[in-house]
MDTraj code that builds the backbone (N, CA, C; nanometers):
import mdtraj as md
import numpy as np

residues = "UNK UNK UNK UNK UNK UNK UNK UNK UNK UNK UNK UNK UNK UNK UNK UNK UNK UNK UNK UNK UNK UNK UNK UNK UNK UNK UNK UNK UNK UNK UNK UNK UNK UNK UNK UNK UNK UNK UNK UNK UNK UNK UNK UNK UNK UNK UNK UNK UNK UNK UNK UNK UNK UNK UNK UNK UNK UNK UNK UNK UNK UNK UNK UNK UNK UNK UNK UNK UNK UNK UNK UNK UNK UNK UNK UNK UNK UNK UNK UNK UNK UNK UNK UNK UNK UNK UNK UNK UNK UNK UNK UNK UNK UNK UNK UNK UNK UNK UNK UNK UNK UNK".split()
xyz = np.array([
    [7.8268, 7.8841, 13.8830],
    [7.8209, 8.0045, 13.9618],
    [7.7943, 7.9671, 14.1071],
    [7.8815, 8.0849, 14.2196],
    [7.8377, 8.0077, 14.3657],
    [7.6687, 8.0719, 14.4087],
    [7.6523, 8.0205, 14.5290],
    [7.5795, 8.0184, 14.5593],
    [7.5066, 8.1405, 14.6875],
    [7.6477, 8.1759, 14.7434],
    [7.6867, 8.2760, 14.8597],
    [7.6990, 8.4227, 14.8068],
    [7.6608, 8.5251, 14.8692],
    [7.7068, 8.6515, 14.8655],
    [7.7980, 8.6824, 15.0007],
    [7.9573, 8.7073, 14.9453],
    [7.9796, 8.7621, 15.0567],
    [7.9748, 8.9269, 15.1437],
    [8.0189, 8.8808, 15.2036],
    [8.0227, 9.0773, 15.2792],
    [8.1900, 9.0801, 15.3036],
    [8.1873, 9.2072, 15.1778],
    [8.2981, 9.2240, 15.1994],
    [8.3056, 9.3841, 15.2506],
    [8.4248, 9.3963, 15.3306],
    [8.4251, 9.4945, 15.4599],
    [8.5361, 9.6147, 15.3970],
    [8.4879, 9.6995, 15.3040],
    [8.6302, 9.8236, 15.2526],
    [8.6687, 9.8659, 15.3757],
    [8.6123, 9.8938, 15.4661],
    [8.6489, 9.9720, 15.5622],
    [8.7821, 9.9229, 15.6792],
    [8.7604, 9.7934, 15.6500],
    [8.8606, 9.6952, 15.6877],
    [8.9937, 9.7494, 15.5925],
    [8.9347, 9.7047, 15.5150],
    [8.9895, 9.7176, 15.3984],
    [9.1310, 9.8471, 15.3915],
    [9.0589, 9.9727, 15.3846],
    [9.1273, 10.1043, 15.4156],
    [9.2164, 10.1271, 15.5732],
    [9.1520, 10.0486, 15.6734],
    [9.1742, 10.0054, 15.7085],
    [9.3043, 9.9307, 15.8269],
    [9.3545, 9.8319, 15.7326],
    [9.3753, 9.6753, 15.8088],
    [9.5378, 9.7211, 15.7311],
    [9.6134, 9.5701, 15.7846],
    [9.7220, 9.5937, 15.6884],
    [9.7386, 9.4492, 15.6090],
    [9.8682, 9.4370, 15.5391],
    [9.8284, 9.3716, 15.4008],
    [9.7356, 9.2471, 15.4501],
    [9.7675, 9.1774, 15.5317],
    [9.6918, 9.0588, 15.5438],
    [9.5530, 9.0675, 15.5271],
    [9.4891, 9.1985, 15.6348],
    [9.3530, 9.1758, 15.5864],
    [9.3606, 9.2113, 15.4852],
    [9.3785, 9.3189, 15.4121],
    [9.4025, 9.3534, 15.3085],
    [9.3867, 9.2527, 15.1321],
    [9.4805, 9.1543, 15.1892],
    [9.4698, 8.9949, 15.1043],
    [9.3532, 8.9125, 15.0788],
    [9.2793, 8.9472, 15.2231],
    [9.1673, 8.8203, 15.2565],
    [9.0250, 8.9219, 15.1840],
    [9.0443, 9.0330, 15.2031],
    [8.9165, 9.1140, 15.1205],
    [8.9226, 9.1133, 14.9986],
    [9.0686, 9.0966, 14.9516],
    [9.0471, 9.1228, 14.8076],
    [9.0342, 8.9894, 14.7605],
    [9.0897, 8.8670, 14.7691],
    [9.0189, 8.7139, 14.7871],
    [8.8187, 8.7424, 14.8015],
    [8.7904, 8.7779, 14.8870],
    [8.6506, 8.7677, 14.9359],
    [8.5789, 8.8454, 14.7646],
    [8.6292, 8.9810, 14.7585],
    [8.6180, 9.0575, 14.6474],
    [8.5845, 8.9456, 14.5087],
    [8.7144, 8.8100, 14.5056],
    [8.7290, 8.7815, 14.3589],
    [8.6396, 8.6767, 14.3927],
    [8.5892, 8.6040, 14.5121],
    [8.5169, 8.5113, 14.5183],
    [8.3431, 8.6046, 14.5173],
    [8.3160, 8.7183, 14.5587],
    [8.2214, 8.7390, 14.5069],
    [8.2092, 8.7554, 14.3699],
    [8.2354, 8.7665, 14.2492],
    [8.2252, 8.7795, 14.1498],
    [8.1841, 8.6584, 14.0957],
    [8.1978, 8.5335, 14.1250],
    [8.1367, 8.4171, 14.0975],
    [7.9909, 8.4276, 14.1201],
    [7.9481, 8.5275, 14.2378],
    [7.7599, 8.4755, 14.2545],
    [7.6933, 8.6418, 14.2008],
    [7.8090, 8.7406, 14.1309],
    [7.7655, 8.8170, 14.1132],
    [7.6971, 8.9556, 14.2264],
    [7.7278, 8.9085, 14.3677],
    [7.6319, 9.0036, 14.4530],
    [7.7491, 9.0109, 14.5132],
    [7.7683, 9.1642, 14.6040],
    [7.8328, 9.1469, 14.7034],
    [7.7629, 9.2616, 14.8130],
    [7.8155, 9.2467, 14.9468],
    [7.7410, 9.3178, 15.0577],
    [7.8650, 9.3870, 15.1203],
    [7.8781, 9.5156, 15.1274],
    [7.9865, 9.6342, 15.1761],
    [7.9349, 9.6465, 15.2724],
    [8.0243, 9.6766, 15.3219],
    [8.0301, 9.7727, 15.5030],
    [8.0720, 9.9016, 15.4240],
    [8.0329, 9.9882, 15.4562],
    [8.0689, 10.1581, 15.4433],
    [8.0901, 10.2543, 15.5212],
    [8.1102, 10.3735, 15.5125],
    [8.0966, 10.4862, 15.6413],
    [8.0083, 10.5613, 15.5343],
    [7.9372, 10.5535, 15.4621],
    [7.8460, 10.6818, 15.3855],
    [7.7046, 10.7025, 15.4452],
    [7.6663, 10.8186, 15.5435],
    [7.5575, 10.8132, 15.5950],
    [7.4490, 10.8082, 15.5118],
    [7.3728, 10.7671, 15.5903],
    [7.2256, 10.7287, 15.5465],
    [7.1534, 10.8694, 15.4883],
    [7.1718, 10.9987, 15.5376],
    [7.1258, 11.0726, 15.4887],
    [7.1662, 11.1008, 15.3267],
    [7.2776, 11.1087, 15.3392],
    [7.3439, 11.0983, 15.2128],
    [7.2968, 10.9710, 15.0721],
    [7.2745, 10.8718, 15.1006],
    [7.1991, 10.7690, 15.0444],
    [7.0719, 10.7855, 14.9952],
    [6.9744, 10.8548, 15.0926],
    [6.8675, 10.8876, 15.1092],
    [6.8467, 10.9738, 14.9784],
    [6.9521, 11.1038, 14.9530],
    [6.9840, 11.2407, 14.8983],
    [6.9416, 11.1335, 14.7701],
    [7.0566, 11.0442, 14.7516],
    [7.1091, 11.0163, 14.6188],
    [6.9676, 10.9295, 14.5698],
    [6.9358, 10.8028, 14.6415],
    [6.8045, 10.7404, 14.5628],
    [6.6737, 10.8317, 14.5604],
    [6.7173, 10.9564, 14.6383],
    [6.5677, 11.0565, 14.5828],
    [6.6321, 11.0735, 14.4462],
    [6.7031, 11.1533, 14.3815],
    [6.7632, 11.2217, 14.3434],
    [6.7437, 11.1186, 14.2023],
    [6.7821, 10.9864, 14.2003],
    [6.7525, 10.9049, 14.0998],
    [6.6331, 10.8514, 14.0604],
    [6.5642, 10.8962, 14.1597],
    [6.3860, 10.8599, 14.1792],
    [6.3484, 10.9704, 14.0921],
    [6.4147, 11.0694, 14.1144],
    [6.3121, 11.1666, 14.0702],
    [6.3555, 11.1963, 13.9253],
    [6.4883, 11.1495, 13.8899],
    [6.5580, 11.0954, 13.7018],
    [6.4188, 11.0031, 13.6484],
    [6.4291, 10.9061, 13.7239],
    [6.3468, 10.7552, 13.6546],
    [6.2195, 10.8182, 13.6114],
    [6.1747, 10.9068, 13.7121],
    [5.9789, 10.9921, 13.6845],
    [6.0493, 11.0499, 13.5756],
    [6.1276, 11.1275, 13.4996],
    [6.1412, 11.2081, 13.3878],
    [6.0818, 11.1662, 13.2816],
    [6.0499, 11.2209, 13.2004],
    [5.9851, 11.1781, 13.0185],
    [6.1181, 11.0805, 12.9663],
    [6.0864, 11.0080, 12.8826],
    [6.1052, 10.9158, 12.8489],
    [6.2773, 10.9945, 12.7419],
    [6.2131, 11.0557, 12.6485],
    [6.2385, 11.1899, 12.5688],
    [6.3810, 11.2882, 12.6559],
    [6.3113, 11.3012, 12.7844],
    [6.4601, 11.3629, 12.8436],
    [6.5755, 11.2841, 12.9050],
    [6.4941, 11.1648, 12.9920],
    [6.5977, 11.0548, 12.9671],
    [6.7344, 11.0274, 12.8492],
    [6.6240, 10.9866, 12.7197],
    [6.7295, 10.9798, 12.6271],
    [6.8644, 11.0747, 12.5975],
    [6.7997, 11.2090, 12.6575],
    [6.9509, 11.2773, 12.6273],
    [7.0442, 11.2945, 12.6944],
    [7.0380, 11.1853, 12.8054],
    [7.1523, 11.0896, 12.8704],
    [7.2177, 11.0177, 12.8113],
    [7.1635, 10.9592, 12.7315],
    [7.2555, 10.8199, 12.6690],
    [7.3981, 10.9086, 12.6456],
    [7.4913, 10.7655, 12.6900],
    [7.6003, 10.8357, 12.6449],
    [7.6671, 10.7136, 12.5168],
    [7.6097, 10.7667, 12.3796],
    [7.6971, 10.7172, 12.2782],
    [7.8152, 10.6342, 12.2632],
    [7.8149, 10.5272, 12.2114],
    [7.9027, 10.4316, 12.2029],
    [7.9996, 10.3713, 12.3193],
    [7.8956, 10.4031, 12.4266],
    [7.9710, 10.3023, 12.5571],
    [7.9112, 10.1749, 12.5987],
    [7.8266, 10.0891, 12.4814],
    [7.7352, 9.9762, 12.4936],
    [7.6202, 9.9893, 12.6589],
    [7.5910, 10.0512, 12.7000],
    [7.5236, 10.1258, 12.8015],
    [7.6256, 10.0725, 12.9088],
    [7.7097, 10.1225, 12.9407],
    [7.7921, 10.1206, 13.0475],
    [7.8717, 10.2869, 13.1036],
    [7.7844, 10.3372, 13.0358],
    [7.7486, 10.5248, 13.0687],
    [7.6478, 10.5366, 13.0401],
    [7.5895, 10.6423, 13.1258],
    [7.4623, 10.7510, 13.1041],
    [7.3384, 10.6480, 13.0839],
    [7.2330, 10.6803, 13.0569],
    [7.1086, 10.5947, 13.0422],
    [7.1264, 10.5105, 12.9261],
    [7.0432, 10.4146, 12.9947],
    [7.0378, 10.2733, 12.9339],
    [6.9124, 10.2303, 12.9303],
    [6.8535, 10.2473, 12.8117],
    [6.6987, 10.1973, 12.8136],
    [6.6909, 10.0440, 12.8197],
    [6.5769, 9.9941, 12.7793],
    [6.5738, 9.7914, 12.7913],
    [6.6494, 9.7656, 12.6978],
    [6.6727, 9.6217, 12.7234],
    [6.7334, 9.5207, 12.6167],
    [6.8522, 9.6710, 12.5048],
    [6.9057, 9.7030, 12.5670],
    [7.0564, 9.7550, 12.5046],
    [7.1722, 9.6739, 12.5727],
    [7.1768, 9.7164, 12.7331],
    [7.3204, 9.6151, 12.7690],
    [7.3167, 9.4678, 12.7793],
    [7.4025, 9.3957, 12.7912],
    [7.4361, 9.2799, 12.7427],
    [7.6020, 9.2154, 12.8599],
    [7.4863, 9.1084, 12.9304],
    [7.5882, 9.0595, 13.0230],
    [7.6951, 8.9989, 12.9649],
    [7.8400, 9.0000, 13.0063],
    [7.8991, 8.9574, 12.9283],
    [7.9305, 8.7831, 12.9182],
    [7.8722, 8.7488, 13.0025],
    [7.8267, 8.5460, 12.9629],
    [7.7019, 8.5283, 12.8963],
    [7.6295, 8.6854, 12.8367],
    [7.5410, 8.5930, 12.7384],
    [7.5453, 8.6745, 12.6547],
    [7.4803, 8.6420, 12.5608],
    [7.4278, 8.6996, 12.4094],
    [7.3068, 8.8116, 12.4073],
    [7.1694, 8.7738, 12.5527],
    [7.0672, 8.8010, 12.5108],
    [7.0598, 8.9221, 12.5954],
    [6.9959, 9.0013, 12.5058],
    [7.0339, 9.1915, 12.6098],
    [6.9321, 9.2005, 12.7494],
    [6.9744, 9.2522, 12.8193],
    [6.9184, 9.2520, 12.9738],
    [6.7978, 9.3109, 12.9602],
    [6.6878, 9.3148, 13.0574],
    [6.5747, 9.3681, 13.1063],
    [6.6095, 9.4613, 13.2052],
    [6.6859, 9.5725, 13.1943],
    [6.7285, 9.6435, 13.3339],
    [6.7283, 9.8182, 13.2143],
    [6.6866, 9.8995, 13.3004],
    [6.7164, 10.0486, 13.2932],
    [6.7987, 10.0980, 13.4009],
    [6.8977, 10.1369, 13.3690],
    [7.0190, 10.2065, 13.4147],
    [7.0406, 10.2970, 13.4129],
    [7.1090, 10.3645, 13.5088],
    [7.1758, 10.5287, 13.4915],
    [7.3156, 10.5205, 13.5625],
    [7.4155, 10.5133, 13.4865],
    [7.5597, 10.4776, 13.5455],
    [7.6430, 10.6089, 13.4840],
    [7.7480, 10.6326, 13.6106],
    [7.7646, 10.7422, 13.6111],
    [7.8903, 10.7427, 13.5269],
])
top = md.Topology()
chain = top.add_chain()
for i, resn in enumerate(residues, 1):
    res = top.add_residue(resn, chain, resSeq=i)
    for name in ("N", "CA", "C"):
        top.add_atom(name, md.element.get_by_symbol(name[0]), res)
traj = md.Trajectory(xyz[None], top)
């Protein structure tokens, strides 16, 4: 696995023409090797703000109402995901992460 996160730029992206176009989506497949990547966006900050309240205030919920998120037979890759259910796909052993994917 590398070692780098790159920053890759959609906005370029939307954008540029094919060339940049080429070199982001390159940047795109080379981030997937370190797993992280860093966007440029136009989504204001207020808007951001909205959304991690908004999931802040999911995560405080009972445990109990959570669950009736889960969304059934999508290996937690929908709706809530309590511990050790999803499962990276280079390993075997189920993750330490709680999720809410939309």
């Amino acid at each position: 696995m590398g070692s780098k996160v790159f920053d890759v730029d959609l906005l370029a992206f939307e954008r540029g023409d094919q060339a940049a176009r080429r070199a982001i989506v390159d940047g795109v497949a080379k981030s997937l090797q370190t797993g992280f990547v860093y966007s440029a966006h136009d989504i204001s900050q207020n808007f951001l703000d909205d959304v991690y309240g908004k999931l802040s205030e999911f995560f405080a919920l009972s445990i109990e109402f959570k669950r009736s998120a889960v969304a059934e037979g999508t290996n937690g890759q929908r709706g809530y995901t309590e511990l050790l259910v999803e499962t990276a796909a280079i390993s075997e052993i189920p993750d330490w992460n709680i999720l809410l994917h939309p």
